[in-house]
C-alpha positions in Angstrom: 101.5 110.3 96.5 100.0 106.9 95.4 100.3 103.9 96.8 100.4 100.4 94.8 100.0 97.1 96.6 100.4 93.9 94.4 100.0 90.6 95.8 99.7 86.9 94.7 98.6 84.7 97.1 97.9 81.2 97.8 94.2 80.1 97.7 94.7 75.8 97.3 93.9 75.4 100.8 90.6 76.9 102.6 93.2 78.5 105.4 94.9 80.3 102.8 91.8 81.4 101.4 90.7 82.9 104.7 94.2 84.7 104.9 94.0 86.1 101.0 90.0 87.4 101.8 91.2 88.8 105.5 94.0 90.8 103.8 92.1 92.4 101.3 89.6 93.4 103.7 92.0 95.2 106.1 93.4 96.8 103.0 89.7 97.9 102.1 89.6 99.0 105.4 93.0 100.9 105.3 91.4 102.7 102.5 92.6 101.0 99.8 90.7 100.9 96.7 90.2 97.7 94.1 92.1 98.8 90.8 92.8 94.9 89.7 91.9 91.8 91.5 95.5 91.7 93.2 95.9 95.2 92.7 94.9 97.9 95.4 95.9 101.7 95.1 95.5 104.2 97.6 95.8 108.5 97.3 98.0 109.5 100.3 98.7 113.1 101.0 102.2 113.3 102.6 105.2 110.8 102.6 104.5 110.8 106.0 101.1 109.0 105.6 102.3 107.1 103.0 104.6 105.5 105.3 102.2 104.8 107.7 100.0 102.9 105.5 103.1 101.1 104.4 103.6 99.7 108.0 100.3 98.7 108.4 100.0 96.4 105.5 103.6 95.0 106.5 101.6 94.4 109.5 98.8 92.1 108.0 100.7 90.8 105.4 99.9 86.7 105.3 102.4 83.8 105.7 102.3 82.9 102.4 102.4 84.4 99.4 104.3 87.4 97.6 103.3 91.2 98.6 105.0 94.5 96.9 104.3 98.3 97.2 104.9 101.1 95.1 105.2 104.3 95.6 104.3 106.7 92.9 103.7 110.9 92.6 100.3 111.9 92.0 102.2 113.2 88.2 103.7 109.6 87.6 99.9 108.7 88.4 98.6 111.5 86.2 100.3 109.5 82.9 98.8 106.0 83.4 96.0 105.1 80.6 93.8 102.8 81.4 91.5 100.5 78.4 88.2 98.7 79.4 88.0 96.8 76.1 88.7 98.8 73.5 87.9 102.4 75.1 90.0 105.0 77.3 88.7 106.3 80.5 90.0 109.3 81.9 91.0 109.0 85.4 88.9 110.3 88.3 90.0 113.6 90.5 92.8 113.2 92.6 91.0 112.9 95.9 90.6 115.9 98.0 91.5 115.1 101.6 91.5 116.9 104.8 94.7 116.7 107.3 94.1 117.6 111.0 97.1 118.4 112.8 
């Protein structure tokens, strides 16, 4: 499972700039990974984490702005092509991650 977070926020005011850098920091810190500049992804390896992760970024969501998840299998994930100017990269290995019970 994949998660997506999307988010446009408001940077006018230097408070709102503190809130847009805090959030992405946290969501660096929840393991989230840069795919866009308002676009974080994140390889989870049960529904069960997924959801987790989900509440947490409802928890550090900022006042302002606009903020959406989406949830997507690792095949839905599989069939996304991605251009860096006019060349394809493949995607990298689905992480490999360890569960302790």
């Amino acid at each position: 499972m994949w998660l997506f977070v999307f988010f446009d926020l408001p940077v006018t005011l230097k408070k709102e700039r503190k809130a847009a850098t805090l959030f992405r920091k946290k969501l660096l810190q929840d393991g989230f990974t840069m795919m866009q500049f308002s676009v974080y992804i994140r390889h989870c390896a049960s529904k069960e984490s997924a959801n987790a992760h989900i509440r947490r970024v409802k928890g550090f969501v900022p006042d302002k702005g606009q903020v959406s998840i989406l949830q997507v299998t690792d095949k839905q994930y599989g069939n996304i092509i991605n251009y860096w100017g006019k060349k394809s990269k493949p995607l990298p290995d689905t992480p490999v991650q360890l569960e302790l019970f």
